[in-house]
VEXZALUM-300011 format. One record per residue (C-alpha): residue number from 1; x, y, z; residue in three letters. Coordinates in nm, 3 decimals. Last residue first. Layout:
VEXZALUM-300011
- i_px_py_pz_aa
- NUM_X_Y_Z_ALA
...
//
This chain:
VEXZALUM-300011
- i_px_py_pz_aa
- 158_3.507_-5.501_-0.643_UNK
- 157_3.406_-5.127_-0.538_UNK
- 156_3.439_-4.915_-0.855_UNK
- 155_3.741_-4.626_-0.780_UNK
- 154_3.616_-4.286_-0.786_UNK
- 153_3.699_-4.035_-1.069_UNK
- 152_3.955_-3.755_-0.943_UNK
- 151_3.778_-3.456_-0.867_UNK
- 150_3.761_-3.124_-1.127_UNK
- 149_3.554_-2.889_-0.975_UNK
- 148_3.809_-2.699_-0.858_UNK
- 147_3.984_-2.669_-1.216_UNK
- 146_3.608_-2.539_-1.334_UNK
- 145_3.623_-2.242_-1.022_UNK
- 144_3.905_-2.091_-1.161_UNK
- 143_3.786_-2.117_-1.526_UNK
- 142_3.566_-1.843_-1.387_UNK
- 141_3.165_-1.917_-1.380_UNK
- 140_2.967_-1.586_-1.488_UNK
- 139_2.663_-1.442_-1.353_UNK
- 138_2.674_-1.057_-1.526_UNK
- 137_2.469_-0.838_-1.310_UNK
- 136_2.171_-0.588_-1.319_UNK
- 135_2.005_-0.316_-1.084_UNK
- 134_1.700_-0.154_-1.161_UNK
- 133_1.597_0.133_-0.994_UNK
- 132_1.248_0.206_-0.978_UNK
- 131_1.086_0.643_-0.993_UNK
- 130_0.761_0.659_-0.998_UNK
- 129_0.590_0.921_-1.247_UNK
- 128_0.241_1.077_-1.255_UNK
- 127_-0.067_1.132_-1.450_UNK
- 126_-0.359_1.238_-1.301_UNK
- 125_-0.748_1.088_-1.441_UNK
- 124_-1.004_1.321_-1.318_UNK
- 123_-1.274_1.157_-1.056_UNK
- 122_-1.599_1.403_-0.988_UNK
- 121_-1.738_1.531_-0.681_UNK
- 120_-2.004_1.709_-0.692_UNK
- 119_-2.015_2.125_-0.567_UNK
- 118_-2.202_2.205_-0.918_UNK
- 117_-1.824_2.343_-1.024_UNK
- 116_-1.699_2.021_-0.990_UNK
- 115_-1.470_1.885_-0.624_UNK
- 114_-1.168_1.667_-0.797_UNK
- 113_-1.169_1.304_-0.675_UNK
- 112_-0.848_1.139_-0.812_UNK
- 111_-0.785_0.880_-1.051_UNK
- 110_-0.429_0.767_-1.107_UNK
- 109_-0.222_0.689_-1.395_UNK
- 108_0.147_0.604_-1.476_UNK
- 107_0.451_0.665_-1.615_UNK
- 106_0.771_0.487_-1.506_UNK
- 105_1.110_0.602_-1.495_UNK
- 104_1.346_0.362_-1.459_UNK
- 103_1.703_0.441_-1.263_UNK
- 102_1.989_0.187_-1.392_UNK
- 101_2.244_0.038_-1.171_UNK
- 100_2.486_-0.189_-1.266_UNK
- 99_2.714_-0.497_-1.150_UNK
- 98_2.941_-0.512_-1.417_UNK
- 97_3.090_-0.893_-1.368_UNK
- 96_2.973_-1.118_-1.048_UNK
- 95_3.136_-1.362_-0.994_UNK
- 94_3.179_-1.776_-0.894_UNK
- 93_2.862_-1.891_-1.074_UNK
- 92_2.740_-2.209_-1.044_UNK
- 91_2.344_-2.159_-1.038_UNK
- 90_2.258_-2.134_-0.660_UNK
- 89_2.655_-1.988_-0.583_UNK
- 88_2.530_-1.676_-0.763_UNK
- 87_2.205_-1.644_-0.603_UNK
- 86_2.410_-1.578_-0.272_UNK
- 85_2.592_-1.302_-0.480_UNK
- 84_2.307_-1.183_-0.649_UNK
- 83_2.195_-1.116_-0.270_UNK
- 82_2.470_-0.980_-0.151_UNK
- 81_2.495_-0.743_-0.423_UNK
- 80_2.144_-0.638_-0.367_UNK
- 79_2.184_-0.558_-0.005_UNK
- 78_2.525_-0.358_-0.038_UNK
- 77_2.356_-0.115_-0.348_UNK
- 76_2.047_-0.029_-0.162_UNK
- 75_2.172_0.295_-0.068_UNK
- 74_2.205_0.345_-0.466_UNK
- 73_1.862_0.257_-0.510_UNK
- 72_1.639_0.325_-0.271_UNK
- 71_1.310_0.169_-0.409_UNK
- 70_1.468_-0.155_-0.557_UNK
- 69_1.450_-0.402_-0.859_UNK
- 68_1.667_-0.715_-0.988_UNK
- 67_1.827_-0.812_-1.240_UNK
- 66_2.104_-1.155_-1.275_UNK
- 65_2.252_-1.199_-1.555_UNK
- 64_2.367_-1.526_-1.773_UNK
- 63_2.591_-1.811_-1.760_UNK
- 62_2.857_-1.611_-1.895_UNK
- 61_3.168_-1.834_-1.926_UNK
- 60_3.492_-1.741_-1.788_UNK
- 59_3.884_-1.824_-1.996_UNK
- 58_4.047_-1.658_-1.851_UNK
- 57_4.107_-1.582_-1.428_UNK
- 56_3.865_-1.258_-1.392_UNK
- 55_3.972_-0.917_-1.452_UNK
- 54_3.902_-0.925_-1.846_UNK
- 53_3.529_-0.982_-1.741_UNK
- 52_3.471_-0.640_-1.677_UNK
- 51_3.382_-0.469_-1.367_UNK
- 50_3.450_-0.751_-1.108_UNK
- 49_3.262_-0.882_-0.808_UNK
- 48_3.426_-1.251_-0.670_UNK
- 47_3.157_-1.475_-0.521_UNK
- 46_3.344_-1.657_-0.254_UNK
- 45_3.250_-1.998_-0.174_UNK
- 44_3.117_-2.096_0.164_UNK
- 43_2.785_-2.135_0.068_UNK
- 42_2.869_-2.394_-0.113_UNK
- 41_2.848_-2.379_-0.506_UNK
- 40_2.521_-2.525_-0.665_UNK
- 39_2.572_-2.780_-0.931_UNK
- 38_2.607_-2.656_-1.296_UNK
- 37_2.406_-2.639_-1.616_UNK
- 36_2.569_-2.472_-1.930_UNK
- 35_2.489_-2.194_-2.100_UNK
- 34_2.299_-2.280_-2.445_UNK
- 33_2.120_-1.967_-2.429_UNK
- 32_2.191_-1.726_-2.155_UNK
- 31_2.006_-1.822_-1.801_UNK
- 30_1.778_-1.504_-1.687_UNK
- 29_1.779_-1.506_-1.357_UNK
- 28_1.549_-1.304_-1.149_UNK
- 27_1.673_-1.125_-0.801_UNK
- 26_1.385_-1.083_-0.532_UNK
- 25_1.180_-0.795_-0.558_UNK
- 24_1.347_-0.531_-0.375_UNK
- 23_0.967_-0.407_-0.164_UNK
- 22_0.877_-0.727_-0.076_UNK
- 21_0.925_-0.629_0.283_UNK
- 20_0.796_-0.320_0.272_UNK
- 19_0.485_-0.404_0.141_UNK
- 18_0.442_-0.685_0.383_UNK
- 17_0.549_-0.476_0.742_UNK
- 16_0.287_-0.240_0.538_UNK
- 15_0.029_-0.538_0.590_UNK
- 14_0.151_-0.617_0.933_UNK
- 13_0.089_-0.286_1.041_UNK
- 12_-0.272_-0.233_0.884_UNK
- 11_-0.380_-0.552_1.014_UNK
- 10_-0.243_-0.498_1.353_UNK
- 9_-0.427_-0.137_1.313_UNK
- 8_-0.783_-0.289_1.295_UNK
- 7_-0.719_-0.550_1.527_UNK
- 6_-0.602_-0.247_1.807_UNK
- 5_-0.939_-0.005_1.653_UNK
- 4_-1.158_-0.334_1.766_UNK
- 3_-1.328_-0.553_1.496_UNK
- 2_-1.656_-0.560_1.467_UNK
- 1_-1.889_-0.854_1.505_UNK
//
């Protein structure tokens, strides 16, 4: 059975719906060595963004950094930071310090069908460049957000 030209184009609609979709490949966290663990912040906590870590309340530890990758980049810059931000909260972090962008050139190498002089076609290898920008963070919990934490102990039931 074939399918009909309407099938045929629902696949090829929902499979670029797909592409573009996972297009800003979802944040990756890269934990810093020896960092420690903490619970997830509600959702209601705000994520602070700061250039350095000098503007935060002292002392902050770096839990680690947050990178992630995009197509549009700088018009993509409200998205992402929403997102390390909602990451953020996930591992403990109440900021974001130096959130970066960085534009990645990429080679790469295609084969195209060239017509030869005997009227054949023929594939030649074509080099090219794309064009990803990376975007990176500093995840870092603010002494701030330790003195929260804090709870007093609860009383043992008799």
């Amino acid at each position: 059975m074939k399918p009909s030209n309407y099938q045929q184009w629902t696949l090829i609609a929902l499979s670029a719906l797909g592409l573009t979709v996972s297009a800003c490949g979802g944040a990756q966290f890269a934990r810093n060595p020896n960092a420690p663990k903490y619970k997830a912040l509600p959702v209601k906590t705000e994520v602070v963004l700061a250039a350095t870590a000098g503007e935060l309340p002292q002392p902050v530890e770096e839990l680690g950094t947050f990178q992630s990758e995009s197509k549009q980049g700088e018009a993509d810059r409200a998205k992402v930071t929403e997102e390390f931000k909602s990451n953020a909260r996930r591992f403990g972090c109440d900021a974001l310090v130096g959130l970066q962008l960085k534009d990645d050139e990429r080679k790469a190498t295609r084969t195209v069908q060239v017509r030869g002089d005997d009227g054949k076609y023929h594939g030649q290898p074509q080099e090219f460049t794309t064009h990803v920008y990376v975007w990176s963070a500093g995840c870092v919990r603010t002494q701030k957000q330790t003195q929260a934490d804090k709870v007093a102990p609860v009383k043992a039931k008799p």
